[in-house]
MIZA-761888 format. One record per residue: x, y, z of N, C-alpha, C in turn. Coordinates in nm, 2 decimals. Last residue first. Layout:
<nodes>
<node n_x="X" n_y="Y" n_z="Z" ca_x="X" ca_y="Y" ca_z="Z" c_x="X" c_y="Y" c_z="Z"/>
...
</nodes>
This chain:
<nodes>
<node n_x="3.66" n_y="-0.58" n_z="1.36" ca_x="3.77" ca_y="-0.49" ca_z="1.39" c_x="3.84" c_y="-0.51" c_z="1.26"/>
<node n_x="3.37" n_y="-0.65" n_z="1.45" ca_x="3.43" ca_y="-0.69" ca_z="1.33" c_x="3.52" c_y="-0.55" c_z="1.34"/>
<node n_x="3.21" n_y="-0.86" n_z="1.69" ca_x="3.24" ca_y="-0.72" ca_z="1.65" c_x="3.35" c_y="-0.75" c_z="1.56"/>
<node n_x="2.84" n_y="-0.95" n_z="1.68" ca_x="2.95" ca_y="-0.95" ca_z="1.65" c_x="3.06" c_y="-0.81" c_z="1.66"/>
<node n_x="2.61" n_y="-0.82" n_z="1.84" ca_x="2.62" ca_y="-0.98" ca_z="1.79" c_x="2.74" c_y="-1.05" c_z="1.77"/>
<node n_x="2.56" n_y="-0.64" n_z="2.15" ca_x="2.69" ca_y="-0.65" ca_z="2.06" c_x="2.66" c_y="-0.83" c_z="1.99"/>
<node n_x="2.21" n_y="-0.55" n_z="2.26" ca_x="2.33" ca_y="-0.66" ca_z="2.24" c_x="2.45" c_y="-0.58" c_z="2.11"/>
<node n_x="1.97" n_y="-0.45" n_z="2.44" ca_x="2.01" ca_y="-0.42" ca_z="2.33" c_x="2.18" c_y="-0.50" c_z="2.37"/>
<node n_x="1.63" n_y="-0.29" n_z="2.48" ca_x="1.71" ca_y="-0.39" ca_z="2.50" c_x="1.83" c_y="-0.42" c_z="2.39"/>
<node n_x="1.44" n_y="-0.07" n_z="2.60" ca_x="1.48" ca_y="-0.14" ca_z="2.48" c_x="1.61" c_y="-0.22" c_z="2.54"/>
<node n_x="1.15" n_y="-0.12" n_z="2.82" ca_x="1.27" ca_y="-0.07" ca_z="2.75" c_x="1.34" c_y="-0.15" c_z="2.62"/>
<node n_x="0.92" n_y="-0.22" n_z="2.94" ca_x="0.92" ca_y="-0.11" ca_z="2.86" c_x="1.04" c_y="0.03" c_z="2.81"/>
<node n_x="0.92" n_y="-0.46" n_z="3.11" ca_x="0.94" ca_y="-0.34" ca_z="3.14" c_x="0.98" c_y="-0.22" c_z="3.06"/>
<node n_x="0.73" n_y="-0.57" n_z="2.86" ca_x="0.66" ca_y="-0.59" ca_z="3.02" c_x="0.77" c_y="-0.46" c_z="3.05"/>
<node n_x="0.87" n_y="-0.53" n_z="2.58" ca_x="0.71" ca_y="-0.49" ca_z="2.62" c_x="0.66" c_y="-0.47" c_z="2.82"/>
<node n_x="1.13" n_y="-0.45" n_z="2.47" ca_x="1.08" ca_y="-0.55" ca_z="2.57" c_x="0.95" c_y="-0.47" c_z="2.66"/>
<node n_x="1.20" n_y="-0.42" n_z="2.15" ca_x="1.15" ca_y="-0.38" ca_z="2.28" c_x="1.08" c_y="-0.49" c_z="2.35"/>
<node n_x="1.59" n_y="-0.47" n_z="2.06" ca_x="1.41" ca_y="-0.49" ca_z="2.08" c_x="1.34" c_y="-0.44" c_z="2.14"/>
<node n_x="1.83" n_y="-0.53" n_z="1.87" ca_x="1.75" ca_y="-0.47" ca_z="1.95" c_x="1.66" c_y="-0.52" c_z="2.00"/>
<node n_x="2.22" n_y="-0.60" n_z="1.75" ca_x="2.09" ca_y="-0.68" ca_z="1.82" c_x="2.03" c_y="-0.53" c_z="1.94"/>
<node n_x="2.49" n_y="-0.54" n_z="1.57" ca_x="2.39" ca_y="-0.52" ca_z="1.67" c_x="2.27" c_y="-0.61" c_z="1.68"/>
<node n_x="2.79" n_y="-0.56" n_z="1.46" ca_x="2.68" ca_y="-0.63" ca_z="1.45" c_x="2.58" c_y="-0.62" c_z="1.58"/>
<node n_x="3.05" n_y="-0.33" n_z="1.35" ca_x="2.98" ca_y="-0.35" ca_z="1.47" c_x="2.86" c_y="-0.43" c_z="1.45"/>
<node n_x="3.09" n_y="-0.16" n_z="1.13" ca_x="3.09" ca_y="-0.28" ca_z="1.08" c_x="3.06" c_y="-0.40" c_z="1.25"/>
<node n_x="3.25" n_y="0.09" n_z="1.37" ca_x="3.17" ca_y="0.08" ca_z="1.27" c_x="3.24" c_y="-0.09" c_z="1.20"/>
<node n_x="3.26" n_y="0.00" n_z="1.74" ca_x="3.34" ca_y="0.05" ca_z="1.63" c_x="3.26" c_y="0.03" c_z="1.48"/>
<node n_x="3.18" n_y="0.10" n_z="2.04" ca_x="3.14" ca_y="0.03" ca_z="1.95" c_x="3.26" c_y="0.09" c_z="1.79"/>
<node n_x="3.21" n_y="0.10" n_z="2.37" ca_x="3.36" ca_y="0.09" ca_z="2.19" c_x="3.34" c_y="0.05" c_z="2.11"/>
<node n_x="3.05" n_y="0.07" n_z="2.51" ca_x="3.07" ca_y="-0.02" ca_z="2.46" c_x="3.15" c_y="-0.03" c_z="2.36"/>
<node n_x="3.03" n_y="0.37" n_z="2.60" ca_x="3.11" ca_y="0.31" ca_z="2.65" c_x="3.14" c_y="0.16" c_z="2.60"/>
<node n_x="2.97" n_y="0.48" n_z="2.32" ca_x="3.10" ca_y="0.49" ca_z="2.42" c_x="3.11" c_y="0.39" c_z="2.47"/>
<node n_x="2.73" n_y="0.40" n_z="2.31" ca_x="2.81" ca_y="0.42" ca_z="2.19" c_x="3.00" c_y="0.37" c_z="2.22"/>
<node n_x="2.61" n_y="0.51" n_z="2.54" ca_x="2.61" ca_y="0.34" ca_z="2.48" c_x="2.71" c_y="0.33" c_z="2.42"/>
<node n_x="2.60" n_y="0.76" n_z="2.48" ca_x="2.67" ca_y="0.68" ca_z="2.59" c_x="2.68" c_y="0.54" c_z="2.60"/>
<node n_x="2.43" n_y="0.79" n_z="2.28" ca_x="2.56" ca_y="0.82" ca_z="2.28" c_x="2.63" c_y="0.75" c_z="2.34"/>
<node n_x="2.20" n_y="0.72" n_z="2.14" ca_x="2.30" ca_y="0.64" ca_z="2.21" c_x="2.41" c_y="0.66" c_z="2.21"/>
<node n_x="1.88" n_y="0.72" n_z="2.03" ca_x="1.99" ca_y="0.80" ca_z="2.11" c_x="2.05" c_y="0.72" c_z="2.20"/>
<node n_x="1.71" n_y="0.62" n_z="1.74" ca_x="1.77" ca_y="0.60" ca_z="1.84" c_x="1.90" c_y="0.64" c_z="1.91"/>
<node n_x="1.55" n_y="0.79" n_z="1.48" ca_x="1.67" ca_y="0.75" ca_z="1.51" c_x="1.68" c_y="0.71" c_z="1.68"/>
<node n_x="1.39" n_y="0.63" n_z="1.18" ca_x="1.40" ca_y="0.69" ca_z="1.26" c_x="1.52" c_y="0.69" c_z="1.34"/>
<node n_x="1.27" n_y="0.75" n_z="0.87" ca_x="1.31" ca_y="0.67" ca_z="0.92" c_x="1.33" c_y="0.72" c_z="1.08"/>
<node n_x="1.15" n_y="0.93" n_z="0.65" ca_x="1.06" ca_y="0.78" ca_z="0.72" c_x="1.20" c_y="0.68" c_z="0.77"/>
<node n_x="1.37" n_y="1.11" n_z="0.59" ca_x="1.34" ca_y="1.05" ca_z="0.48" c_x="1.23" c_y="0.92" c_z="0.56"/>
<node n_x="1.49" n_y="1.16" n_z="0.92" ca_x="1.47" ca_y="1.16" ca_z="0.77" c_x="1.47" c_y="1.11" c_z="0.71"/>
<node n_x="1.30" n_y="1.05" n_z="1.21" ca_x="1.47" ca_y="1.04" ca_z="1.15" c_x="1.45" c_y="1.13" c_z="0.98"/>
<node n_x="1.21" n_y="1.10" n_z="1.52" ca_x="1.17" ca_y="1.07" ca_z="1.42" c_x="1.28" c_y="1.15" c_z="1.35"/>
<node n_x="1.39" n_y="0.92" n_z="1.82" ca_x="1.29" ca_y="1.03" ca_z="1.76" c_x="1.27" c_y="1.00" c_z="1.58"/>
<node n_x="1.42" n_y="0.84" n_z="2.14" ca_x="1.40" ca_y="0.79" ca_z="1.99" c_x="1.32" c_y="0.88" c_z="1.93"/>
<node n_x="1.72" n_y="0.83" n_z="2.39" ca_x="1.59" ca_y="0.88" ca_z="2.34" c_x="1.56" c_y="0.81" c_z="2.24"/>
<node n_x="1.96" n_y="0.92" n_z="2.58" ca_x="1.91" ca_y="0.82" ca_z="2.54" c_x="1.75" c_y="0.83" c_z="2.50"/>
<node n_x="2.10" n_y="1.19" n_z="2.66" ca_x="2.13" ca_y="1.12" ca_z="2.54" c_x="2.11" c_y="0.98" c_z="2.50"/>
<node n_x="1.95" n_y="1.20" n_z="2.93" ca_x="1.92" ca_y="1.28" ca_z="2.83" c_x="1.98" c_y="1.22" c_z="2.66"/>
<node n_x="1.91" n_y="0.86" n_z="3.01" ca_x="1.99" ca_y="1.01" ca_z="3.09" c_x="1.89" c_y="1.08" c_z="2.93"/>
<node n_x="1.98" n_y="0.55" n_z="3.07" ca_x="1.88" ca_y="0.66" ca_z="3.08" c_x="1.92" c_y="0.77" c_z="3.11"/>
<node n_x="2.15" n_y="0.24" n_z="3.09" ca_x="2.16" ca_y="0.33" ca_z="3.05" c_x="2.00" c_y="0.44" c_z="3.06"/>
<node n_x="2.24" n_y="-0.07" n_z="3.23" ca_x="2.13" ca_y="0.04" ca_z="3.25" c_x="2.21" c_y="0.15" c_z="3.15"/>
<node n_x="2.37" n_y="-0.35" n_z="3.21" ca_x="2.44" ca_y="-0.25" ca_z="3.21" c_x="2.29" c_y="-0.11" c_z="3.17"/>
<node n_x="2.46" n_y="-0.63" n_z="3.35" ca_x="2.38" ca_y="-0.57" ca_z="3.22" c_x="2.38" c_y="-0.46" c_z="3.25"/>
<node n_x="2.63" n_y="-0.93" n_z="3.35" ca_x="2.64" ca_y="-0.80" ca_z="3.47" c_x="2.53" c_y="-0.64" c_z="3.32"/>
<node n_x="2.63" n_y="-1.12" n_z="3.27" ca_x="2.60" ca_y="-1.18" ca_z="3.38" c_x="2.62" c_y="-1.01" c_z="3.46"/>
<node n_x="2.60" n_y="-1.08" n_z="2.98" ca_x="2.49" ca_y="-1.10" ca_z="3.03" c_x="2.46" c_y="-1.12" c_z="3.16"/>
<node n_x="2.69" n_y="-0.82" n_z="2.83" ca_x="2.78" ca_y="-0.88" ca_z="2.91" c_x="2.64" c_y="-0.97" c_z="2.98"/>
<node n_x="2.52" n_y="-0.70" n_z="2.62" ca_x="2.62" ca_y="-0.78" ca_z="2.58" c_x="2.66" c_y="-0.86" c_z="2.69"/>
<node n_x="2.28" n_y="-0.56" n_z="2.74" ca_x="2.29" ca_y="-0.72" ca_z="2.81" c_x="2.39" c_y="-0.81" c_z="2.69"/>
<node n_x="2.20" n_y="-0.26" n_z="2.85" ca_x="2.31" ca_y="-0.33" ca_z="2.74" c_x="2.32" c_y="-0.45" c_z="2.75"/>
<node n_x="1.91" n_y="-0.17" n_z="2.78" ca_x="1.98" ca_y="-0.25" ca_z="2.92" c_x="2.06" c_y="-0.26" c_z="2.80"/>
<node n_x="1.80" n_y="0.21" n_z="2.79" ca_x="1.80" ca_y="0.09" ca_z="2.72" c_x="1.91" c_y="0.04" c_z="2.79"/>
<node n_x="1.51" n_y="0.41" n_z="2.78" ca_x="1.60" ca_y="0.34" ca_z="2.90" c_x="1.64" c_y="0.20" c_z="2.76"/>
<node n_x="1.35" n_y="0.70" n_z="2.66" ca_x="1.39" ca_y="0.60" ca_z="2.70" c_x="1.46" c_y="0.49" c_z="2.79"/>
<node n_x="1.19" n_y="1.03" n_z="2.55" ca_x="1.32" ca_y="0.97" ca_z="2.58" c_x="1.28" c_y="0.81" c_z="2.70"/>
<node n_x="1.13" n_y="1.07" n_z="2.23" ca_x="1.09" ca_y="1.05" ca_z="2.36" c_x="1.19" c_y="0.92" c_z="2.43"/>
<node n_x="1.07" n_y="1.43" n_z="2.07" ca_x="1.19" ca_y="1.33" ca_z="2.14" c_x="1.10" c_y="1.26" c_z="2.22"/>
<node n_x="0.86" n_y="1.46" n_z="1.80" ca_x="0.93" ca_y="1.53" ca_z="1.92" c_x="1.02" c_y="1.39" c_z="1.97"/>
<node n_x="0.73" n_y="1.50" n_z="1.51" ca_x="0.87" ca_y="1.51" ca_z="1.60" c_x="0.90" c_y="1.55" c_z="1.67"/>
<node n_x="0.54" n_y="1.29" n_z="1.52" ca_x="0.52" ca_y="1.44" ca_z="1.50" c_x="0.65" c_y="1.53" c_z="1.53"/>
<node n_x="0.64" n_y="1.09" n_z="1.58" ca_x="0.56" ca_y="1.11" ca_z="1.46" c_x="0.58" c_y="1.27" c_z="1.43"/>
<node n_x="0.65" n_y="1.06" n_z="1.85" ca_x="0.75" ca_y="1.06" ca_z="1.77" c_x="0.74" c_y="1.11" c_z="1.66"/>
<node n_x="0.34" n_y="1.15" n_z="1.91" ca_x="0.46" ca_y="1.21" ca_z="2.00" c_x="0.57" c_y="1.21" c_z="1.92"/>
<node n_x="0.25" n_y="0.87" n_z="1.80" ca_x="0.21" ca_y="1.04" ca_z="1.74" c_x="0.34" c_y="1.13" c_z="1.82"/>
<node n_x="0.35" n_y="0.67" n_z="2.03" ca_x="0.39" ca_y="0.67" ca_z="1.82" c_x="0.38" c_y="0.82" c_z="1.78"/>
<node n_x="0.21" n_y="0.77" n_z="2.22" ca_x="0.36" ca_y="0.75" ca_z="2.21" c_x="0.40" c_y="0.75" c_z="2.10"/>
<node n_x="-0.06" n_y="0.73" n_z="2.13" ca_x="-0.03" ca_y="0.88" ca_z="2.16" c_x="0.15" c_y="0.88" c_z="2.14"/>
<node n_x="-0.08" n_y="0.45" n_z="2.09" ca_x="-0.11" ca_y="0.56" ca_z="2.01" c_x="-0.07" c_y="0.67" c_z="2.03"/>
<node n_x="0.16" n_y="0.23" n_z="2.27" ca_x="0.03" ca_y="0.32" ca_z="2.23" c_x="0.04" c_y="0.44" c_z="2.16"/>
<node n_x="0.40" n_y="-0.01" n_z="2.14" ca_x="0.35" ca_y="0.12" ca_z="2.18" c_x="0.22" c_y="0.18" c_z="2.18"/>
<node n_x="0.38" n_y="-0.25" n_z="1.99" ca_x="0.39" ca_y="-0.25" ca_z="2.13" c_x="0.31" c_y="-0.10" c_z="2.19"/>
<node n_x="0.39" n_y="-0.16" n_z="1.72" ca_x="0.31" ca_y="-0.26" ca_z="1.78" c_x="0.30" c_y="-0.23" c_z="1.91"/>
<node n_x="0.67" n_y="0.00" n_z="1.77" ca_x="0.54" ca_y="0.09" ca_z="1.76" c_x="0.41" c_y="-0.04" c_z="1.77"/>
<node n_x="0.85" n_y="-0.21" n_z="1.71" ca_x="0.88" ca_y="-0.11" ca_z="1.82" c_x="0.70" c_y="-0.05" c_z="1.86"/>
<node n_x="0.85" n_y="-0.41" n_z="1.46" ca_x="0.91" ca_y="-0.44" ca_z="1.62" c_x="0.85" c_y="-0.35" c_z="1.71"/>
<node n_x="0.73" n_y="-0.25" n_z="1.24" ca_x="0.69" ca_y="-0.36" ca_z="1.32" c_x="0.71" c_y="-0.43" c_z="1.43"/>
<node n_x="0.81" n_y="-0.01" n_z="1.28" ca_x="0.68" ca_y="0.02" ca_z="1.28" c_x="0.62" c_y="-0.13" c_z="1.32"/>
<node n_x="1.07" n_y="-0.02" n_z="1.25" ca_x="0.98" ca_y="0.01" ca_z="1.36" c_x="0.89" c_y="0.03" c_z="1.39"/>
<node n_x="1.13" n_y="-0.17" n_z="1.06" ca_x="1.12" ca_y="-0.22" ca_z="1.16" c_x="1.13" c_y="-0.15" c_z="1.26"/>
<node n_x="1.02" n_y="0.00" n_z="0.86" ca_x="0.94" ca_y="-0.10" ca_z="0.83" c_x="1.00" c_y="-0.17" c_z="1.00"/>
<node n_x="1.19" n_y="0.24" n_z="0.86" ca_x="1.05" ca_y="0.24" ca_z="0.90" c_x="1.03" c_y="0.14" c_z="0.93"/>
<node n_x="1.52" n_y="0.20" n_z="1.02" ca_x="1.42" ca_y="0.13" ca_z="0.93" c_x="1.32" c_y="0.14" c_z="0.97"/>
<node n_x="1.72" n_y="0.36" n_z="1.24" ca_x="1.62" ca_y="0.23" ca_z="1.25" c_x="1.53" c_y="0.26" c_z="1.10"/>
<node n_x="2.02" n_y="0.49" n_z="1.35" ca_x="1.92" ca_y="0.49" ca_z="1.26" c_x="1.83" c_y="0.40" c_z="1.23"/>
<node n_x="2.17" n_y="0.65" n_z="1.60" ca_x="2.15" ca_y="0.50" ca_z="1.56" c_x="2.05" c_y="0.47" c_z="1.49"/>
<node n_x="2.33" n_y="0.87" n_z="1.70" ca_x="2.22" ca_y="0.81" ca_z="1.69" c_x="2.22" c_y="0.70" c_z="1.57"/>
<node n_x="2.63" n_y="0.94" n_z="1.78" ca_x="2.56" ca_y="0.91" ca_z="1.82" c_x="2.38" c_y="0.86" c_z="1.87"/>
<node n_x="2.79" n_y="1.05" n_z="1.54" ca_x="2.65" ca_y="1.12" ca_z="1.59" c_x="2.57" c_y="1.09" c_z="1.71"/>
<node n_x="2.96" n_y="0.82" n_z="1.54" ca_x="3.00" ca_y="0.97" ca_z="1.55" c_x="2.89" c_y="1.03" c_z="1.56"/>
<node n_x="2.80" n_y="0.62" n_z="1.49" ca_x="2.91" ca_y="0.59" ca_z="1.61" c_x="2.89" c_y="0.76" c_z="1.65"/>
<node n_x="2.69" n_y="0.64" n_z="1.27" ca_x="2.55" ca_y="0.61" ca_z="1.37" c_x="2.63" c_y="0.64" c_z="1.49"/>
<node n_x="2.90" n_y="0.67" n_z="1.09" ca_x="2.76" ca_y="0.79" ca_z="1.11" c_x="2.72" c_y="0.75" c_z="1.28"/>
<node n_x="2.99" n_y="0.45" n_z="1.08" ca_x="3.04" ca_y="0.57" ca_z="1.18" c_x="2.99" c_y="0.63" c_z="1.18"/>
<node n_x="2.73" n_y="0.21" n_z="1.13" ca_x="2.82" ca_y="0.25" ca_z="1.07" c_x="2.89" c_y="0.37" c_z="1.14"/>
<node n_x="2.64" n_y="-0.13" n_z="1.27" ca_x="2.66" ca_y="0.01" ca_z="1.27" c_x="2.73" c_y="0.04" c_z="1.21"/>
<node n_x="2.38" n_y="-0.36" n_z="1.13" ca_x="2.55" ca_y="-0.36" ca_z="1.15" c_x="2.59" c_y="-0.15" c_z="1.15"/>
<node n_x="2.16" n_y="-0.51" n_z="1.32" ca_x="2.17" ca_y="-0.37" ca_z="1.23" c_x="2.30" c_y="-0.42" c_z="1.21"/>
<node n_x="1.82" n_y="-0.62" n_z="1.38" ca_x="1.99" ca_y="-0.66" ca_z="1.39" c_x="2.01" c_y="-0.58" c_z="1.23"/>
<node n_x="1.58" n_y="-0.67" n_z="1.56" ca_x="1.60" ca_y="-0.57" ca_z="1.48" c_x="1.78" c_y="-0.56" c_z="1.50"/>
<node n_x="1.54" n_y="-0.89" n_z="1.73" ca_x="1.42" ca_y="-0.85" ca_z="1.62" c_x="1.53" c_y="-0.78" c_z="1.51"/>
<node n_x="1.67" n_y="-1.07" n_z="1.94" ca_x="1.68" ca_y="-0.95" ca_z="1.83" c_x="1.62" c_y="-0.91" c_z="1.74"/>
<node n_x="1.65" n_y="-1.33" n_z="2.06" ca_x="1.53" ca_y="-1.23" ca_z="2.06" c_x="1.55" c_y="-1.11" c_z="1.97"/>
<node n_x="1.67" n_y="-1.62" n_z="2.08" ca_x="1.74" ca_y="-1.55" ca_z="2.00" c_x="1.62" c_y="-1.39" c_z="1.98"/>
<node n_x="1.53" n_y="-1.75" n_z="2.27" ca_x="1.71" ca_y="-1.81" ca_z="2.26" c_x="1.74" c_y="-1.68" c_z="2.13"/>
<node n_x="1.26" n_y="-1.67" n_z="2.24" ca_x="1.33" ca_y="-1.64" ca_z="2.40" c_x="1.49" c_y="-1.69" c_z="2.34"/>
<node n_x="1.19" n_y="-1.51" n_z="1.98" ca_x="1.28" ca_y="-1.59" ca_z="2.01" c_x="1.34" c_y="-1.63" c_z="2.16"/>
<node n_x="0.88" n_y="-1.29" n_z="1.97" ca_x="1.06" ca_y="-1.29" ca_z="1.98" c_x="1.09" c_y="-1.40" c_z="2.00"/>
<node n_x="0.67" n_y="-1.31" n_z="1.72" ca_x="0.71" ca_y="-1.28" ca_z="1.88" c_x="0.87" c_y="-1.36" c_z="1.83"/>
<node n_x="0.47" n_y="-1.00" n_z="1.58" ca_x="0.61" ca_y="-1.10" ca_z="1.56" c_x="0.66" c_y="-1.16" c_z="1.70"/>
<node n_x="0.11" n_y="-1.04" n_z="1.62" ca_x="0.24" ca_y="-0.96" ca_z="1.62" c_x="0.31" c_y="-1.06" c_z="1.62"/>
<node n_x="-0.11" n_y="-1.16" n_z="1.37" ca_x="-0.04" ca_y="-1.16" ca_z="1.47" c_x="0.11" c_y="-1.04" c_z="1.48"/>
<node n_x="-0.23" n_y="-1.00" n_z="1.12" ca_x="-0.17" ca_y="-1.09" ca_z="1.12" c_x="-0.12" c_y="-1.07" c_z="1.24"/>
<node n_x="-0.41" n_y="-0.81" n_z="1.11" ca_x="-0.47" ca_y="-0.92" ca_z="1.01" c_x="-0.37" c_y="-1.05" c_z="1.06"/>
<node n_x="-0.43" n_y="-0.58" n_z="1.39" ca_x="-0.38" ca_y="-0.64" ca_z="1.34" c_x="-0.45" c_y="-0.78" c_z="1.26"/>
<node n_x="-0.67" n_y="-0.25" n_z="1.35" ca_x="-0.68" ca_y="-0.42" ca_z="1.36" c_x="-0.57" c_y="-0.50" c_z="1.31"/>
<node n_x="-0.47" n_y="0.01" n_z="1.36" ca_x="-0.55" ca_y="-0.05" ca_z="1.24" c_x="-0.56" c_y="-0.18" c_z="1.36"/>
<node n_x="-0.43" n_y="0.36" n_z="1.43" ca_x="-0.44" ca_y="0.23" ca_z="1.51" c_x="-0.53" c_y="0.14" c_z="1.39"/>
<node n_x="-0.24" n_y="0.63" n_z="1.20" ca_x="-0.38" ca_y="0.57" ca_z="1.28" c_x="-0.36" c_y="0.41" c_z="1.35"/>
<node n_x="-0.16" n_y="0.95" n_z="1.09" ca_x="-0.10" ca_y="0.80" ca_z="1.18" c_x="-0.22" c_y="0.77" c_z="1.26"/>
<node n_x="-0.16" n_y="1.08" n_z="0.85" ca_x="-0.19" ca_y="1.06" ca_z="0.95" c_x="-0.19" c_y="0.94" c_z="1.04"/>
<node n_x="-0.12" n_y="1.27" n_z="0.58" ca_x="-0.10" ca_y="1.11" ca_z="0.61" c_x="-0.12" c_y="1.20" c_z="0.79"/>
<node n_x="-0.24" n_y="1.46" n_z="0.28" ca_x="-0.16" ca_y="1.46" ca_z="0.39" c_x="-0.17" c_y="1.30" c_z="0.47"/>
<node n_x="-0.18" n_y="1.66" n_z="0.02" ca_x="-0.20" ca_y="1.49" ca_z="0.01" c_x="-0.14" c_y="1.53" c_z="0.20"/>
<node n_x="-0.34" n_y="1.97" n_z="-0.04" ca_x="-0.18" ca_y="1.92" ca_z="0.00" c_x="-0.25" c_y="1.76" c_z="0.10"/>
<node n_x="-0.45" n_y="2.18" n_z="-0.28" ca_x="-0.52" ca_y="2.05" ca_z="-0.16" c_x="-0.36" c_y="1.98" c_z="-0.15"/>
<node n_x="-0.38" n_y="2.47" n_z="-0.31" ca_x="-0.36" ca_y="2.34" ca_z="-0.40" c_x="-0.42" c_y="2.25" c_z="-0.28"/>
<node n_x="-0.57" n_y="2.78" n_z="-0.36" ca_x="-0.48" ca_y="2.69" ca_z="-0.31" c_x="-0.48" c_y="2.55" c_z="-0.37"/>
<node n_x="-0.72" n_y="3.00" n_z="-0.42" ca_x="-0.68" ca_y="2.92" ca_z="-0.50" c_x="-0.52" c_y="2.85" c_z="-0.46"/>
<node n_x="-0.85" n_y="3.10" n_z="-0.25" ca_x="-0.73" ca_y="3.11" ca_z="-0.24" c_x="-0.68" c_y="3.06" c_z="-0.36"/>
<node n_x="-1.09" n_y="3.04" n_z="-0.31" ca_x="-1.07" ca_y="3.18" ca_z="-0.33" c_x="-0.94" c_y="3.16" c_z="-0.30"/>
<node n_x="-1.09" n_y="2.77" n_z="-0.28" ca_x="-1.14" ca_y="2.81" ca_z="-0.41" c_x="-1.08" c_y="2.95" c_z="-0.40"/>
<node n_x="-1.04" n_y="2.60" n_z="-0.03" ca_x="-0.93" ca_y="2.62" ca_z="-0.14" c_x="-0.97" c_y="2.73" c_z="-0.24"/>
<node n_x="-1.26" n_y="2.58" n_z="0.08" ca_x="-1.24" ca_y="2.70" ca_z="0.12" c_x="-1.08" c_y="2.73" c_z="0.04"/>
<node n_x="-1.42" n_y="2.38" n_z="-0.08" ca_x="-1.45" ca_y="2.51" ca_z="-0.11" c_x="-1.42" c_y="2.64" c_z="-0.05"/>
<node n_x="-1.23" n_y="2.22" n_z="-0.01" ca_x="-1.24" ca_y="2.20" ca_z="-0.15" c_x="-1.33" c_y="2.38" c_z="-0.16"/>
<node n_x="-1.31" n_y="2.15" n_z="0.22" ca_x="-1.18" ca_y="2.16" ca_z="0.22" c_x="-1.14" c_y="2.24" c_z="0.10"/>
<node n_x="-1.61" n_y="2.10" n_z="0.19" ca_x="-1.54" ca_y="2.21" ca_z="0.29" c_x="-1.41" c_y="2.24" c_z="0.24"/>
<node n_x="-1.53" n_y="1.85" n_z="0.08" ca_x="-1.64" ca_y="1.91" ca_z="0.09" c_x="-1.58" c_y="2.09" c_z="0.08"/>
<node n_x="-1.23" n_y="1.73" n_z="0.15" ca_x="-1.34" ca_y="1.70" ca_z="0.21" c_x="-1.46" c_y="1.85" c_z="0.10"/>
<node n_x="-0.99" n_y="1.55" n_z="-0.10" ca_x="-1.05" ca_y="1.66" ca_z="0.00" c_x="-1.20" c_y="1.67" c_z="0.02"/>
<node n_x="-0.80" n_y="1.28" n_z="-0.14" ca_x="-0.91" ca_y="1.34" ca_z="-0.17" c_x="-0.98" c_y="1.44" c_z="-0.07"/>
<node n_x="-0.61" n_y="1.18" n_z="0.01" ca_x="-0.59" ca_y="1.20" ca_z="-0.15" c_x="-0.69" c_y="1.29" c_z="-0.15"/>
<node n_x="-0.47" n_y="1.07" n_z="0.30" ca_x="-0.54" ca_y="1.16" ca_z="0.26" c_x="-0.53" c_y="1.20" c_z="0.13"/>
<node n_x="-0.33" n_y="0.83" n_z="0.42" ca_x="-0.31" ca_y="0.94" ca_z="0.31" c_x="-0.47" c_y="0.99" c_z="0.31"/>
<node n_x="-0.25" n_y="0.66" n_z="0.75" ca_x="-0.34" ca_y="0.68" ca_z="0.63" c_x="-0.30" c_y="0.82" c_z="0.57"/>
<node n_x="0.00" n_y="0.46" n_z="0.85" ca_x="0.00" ca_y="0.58" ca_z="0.80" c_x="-0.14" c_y="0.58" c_z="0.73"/>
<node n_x="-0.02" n_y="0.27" n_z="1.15" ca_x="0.06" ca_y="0.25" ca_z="1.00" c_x="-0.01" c_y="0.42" c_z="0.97"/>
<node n_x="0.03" n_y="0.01" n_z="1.41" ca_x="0.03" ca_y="0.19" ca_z="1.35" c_x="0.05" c_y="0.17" c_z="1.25"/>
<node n_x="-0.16" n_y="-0.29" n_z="1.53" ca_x="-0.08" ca_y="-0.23" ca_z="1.46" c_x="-0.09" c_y="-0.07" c_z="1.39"/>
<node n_x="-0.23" n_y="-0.37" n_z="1.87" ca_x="-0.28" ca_y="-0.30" ca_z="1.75" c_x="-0.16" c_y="-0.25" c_z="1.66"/>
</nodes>
């Protein structure tokens, strides 16, 4: 099932008549709902599966979070996810994760502790916690990434595409 946002424009009944003595403004609100996908989910490439290929900057290095694009998480990441898990982010709280580093592919490298998480970012975006990733892969900014989520064991997955020193 795909998440997306419904707005709220128009006030209920009720809403409208308990604004009156306050003379409050009716505030446009959005809500995260479960729609019918019209179009299939994206599937991944078993030879090339990166959904979501970023090039890091030193923001993402020096903060250690890693900033993701509504549009591709709401299409890579939150497809997958259930409803309550999306609202959890949504609403901003932390939910913390596991991500495999499978740059080196014959030895892949676990990550999960407290500075590995995904939360909700500013301005509709979000952010992915990777400190230790960060590190220990010497990521350097202009860094070519590769993500995903990998639905069966329900981590993220994640590659060095290029590194541009």
């Amino acid at each position: 099932m795909k998440k997306t946002y419904y707005y709220k424009f128009l006030p209920t009944k009720a809403e409208e008549e308990a604004a009156k003595p306050n003379t409050t403004i009716f505030q446009v609100g959005r809500v995260l709902v479960e729609i019918r996908d019209l179009y299939p989910a994206p599937v991944a490439d078993p030879m090339n599966p990166w959904q979501i290929k970023k090039v890091a900057t030193s923001t993402d290095i020096l903060t250690g979070k890693l900033m993701l694009l509504h549009h591709d998480v709401f299409e890579y990441i939150f497809r997958h996810w259930s409803l309550e898990m999306c609202s959890h982010v949504v609403a901003g709280n932390k939910l913390y994760a596991v991500i495999w580093d499978l740059t080196d592919e014959t030895s892949p490298v676990r990550y999960h502790n407290e500075n590995i998480y995904f939360e909700k970012g500013p301005q509709d975006t979000f952010l992915l916690g990777w400190m230790d990733l960060a590190r220990k892969a010497n990521m350097n900014p202009n860094d070519e990434i590769g993500l995903y989520w990998e639905n069966r064991s329900g981590t993220f997955q994640f590659k060095v595409l290029h590194r541009r020193i």
